[in-house]
C-alpha positions in Angstrom: -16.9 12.8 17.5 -14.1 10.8 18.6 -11.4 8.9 16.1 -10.3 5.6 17.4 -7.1 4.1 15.6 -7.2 0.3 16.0 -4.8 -0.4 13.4 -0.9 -0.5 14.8 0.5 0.9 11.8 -2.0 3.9 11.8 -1.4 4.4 15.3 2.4 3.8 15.1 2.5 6.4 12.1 0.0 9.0 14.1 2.8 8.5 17.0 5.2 9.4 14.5 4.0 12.3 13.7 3.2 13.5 16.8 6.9 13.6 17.2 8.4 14.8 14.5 6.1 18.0 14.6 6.5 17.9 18.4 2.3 18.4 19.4 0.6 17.4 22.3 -1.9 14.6 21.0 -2.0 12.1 18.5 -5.3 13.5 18.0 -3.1 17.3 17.0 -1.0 15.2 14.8 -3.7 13.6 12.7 -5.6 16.9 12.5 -2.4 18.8 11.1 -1.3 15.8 9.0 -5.0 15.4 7.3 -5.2 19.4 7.0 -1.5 19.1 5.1 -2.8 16.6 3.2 -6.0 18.5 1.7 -4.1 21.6 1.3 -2.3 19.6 -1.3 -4.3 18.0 -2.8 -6.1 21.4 -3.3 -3.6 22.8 -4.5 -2.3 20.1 -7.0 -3.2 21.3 -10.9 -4.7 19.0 -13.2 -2.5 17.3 -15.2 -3.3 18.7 -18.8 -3.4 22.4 -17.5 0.4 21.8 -16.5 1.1 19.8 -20.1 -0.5 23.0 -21.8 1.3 25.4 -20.1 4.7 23.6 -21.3 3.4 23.4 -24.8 2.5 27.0 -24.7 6.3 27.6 -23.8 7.6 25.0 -26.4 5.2 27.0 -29.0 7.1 30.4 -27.8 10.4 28.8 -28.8 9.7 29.0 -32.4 10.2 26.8 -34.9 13.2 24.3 -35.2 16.3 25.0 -37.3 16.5 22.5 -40.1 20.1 23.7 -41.1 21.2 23.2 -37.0 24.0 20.5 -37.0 24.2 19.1 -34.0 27.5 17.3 -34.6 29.5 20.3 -35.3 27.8 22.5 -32.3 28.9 19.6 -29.8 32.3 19.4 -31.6 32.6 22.7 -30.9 31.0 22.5 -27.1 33.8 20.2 -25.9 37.2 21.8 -27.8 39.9 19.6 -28.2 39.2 17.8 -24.8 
């Protein structure tokens, strides 16, 4: 089945990319670039997997010190600068 890229953009970007990764065809470029495309997009994790994953690792932490004092512990970070 053949593609035909009547837009100027599209085809200006499909040139593009034929360039930069150097293949024989417009045609090779689009193939790679929608192939680069899917593989991300499959690989992409849903957005509340990642959000539990960092609340898992917040969880690990422990509980917060209520006696930290975060004035003195900066105080102390910088010195006398």
């Amino acid at each position: 089945m053949a593609l035909f890229i009547r837009d100027e953009t599209v085809d200006r970007l499909a040139s593009d990319v034929q360039r930069v990764l150097n293949t024989p065809t417009k045609k090779e470029a689009v193939r790679l670039a929608l192939q680069h495309q899917l593989d991300q997009a499959s690989q992409k994790r849903p957005l509340m997997e990642a959000i539990a994953e960092l609340q898992a690792k917040a969880a690990a932490l422990g509980p917060e010190n209520p006696d930290f004092d975060m004035k003195r512990f900066t105080d102390e970070m910088w010195g006398d600068i």
